[in-house]
C-alpha positions in Angstrom: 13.2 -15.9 -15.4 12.9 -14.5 -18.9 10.1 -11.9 -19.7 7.5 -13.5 -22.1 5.0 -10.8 -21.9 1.7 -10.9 -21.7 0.6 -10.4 -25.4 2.4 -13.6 -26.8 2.1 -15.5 -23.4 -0.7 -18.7 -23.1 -0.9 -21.2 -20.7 -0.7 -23.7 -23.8 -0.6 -22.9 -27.1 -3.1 -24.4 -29.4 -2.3 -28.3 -29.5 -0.5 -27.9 -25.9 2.9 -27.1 -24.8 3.0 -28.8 -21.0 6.5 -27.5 -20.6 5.7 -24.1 -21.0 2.9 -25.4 -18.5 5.0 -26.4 -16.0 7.5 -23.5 -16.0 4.2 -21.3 -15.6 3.3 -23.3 -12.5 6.5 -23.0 -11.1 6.5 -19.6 -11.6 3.7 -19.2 -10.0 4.5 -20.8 -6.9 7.9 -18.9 -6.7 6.4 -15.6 -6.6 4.5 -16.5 -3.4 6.9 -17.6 -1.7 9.6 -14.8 -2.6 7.0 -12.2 -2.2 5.0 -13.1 0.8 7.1 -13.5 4.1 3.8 -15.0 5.8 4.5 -18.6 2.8 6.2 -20.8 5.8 6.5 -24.1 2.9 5.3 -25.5 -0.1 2.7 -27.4 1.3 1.0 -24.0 3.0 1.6 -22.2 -0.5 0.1 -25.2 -2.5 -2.9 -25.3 0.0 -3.5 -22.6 1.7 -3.5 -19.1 -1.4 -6.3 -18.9 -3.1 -4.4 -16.6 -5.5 -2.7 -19.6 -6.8 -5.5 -21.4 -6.6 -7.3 -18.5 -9.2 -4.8 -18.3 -11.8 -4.5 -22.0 -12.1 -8.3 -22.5 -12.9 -7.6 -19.6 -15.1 -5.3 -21.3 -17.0 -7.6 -24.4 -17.6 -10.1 -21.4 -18.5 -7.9 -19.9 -20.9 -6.8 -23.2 -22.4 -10.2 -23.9 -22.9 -10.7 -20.4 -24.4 -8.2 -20.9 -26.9 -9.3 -24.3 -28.4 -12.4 -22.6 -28.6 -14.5 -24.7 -26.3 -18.0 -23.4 -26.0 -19.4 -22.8 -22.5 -16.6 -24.6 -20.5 -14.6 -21.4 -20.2 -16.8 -19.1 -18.1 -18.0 -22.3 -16.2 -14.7 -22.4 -14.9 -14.2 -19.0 -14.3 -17.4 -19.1 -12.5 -16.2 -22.2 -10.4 -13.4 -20.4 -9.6 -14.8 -17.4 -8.8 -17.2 -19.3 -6.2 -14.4 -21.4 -4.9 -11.8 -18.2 -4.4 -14.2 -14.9 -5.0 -11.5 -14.0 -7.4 -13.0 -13.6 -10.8 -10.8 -13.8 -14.0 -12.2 -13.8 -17.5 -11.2 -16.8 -19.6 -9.6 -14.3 -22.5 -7.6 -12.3 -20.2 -3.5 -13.0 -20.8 -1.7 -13.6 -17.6 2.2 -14.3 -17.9 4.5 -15.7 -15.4 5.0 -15.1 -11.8 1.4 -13.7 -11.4 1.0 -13.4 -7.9 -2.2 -12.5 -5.9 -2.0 -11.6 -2.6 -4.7 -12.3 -0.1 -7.2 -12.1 -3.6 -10.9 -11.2 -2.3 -12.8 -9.1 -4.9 -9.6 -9.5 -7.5 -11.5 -8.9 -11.4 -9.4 -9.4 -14.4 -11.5 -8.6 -17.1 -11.8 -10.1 -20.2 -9.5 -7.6 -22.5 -6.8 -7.9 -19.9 -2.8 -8.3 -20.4 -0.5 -8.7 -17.6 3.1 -9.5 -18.0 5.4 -11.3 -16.1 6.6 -10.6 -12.3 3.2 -9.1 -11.5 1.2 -8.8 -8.3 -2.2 -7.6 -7.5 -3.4 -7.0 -3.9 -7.0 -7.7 -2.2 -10.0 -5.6 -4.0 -8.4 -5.0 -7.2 -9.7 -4.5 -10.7 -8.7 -4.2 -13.8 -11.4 -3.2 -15.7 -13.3 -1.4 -18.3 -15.4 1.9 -18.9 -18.2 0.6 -20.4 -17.5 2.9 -23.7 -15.3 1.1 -25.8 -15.4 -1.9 -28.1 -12.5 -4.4 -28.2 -9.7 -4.0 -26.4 -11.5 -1.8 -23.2 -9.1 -3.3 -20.5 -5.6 -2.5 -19.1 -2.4 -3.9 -20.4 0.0 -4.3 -17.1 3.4 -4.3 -18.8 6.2 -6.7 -16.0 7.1 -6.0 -13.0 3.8 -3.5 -11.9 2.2 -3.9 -8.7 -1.3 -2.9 -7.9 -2.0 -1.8 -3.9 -5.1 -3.1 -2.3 -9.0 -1.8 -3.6 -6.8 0.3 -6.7 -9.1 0.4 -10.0 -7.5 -0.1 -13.2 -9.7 1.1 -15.8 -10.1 1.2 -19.6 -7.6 0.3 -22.3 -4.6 2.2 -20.7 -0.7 0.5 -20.0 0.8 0.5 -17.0 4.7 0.7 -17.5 7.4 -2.0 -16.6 7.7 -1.8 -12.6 5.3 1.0 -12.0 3.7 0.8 -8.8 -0.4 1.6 -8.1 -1.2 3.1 -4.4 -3.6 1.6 -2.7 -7.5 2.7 -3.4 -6.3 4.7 -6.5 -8.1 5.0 -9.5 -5.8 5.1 -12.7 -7.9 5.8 -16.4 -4.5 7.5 -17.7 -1.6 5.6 -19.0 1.5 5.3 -16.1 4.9 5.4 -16.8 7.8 2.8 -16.5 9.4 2.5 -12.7 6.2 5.4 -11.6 4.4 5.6 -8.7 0.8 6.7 -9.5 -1.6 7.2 -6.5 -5.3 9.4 -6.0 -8.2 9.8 -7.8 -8.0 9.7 -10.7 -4.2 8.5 -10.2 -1.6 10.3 -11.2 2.6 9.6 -11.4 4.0 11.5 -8.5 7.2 9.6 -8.9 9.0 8.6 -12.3 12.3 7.0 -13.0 12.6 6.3 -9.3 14.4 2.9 -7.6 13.8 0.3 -10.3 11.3 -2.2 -8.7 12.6 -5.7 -9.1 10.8 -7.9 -6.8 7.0 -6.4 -5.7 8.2 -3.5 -3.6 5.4 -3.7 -0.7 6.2 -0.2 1.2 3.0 1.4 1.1 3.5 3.1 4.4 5.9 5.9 2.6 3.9 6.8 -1.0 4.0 10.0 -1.3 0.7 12.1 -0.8 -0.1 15.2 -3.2 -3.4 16.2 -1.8 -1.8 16.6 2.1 0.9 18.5 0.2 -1.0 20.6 -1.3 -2.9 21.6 1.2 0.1 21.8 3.5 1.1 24.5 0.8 -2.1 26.2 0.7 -2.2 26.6 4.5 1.2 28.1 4.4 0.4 30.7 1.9 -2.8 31.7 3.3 -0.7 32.9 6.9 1.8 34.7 4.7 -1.1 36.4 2.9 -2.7 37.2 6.4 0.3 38.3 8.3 0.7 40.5 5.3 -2.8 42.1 6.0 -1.4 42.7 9.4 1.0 44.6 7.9 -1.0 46.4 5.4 -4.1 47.5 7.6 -3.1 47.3 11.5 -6.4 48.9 12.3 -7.6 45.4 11.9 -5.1 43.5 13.3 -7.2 42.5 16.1 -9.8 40.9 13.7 -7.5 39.3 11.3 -5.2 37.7 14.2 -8.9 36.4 15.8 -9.8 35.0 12.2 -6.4 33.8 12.2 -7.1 31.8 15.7 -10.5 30.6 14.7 -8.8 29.4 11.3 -5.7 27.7 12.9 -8.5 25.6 15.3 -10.5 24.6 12.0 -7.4 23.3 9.9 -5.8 21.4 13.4 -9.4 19.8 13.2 -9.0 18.8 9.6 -5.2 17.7 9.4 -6.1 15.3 13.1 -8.7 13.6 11.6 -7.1 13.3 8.2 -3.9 11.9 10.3 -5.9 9.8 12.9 -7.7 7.9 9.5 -4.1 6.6 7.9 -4.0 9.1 5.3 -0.8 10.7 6.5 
């Protein structure tokens, strides 16, 4: 499927273009079912995801947007919003293949651009700061992928095929093929396996805060053993510290493990 992008992509263009239309909808109804193992026919998919149900109201919306229709637009974004809880602005320029998955608490706001071959996860949002004027809302170039409850926020651009961790915070621009997780996200992986279809894998992102303090609690014994060294009139004092510490930090890490932050 070619790459329209979302700057120049509309569900119609002004005086209507129902093929366009119809490759959108097909598009749409692909993604679920390559993406989501759990789409068992087309019946389940037409019936059953309200993420597809959400970005086709949003198309009406947007249609509606673009004629310039007064009123109509955010009525059915607010319709939709009641039927699905997913709440898309009218203005916001979705391309093809837009595929929500599960979609509770999804925002699009109203300065959004997402391209083609995206998909957005439970508790997402891509929204704004509250400082800007204008364009204040992300631009998710194809291929990204946004993990569940991640914030998107202010006018930054999310590269071709980057991925967003789940719960991540991202104000900064990502790179193409990245993998941006924490708060406030950061890359911790560039130019890594190009994502193609939505690479679902969360289990293995990589974690730079247990890292870092893995590296910190390494350094920390060399420094004490080196203490040892230095002054062994106190090695009896620093090797208790030492215990006491060690009990503290299994404390920490066992909680930190037991809570799915490994």
């Amino acid at each position: 499927m070619a790459a329209t992008g979302a700057a120049s992509y509309f569900w119609f263009n002004r005086g209507g273009d129902l093929s366009r239309a119809m490759t959108a909808i097909r598009s749409d109804i692909e993604a679920i079912r390559e993406r989501d193992p759990a789409a068992a026919s087309l019946i389940e998919t037409l019936t059953c995801y309200s993420g597809l149900h959400a970005i086709f109201l949003h198309r009406l919306a947007n249609f509606l947007y673009q004629e310039k229709i007064p009123l109509a637009p955010r009525l059915v974004s607010q319709m939709n919003r009641f039927i699905t809880g997913i709440e898309i602005h009218p203005a916001a320029r979705i391309g093809e293949g837009f595929f929500i998955d599960h979609g509770a608490g999804v925002v699009i706001g109203e300065t959004a651009e997402v391209g083609d071959n995206v998909t957005l996860y439970q508790g997402v949002t891509l929204g704004g700061t509250g400082k800007e004027c204008g364009k204040r809302h992300p631009t998710l170039l194809d291929g990204v992928t946004v993990g569940a409850g991640a914030k998107v926020l202010g006018a930054v651009t999310i590269g071709k095929n980057a991925k967003i961790g789940a719960g991540s915070i991202v104000i900064h621009d990502a790179p193409a093929d990245s993998t941006v997780v924490g708060n406030p996200g950061r890359p911790v992986r560039e130019r890594g396996r190009k994502v193609g279809a939505a690479d679902i894998d969360w289990t293995h992102l990589p974690d730079p805060v247990a890292d870092a303090m893995q590296s910190l609690v390494r350094r920390v014994v060399e420094l004490e053993n080196e203490f040892k060294e230095a002054f062994p009139e106190k090695r009896e004092e620093i090797e208790k510290a030492q215990e006491q510490g060690e009990r503290e930090i299994e404390k920490v890490f066992d909680y930190y493990h037991r809570s799915g932050n490994k």
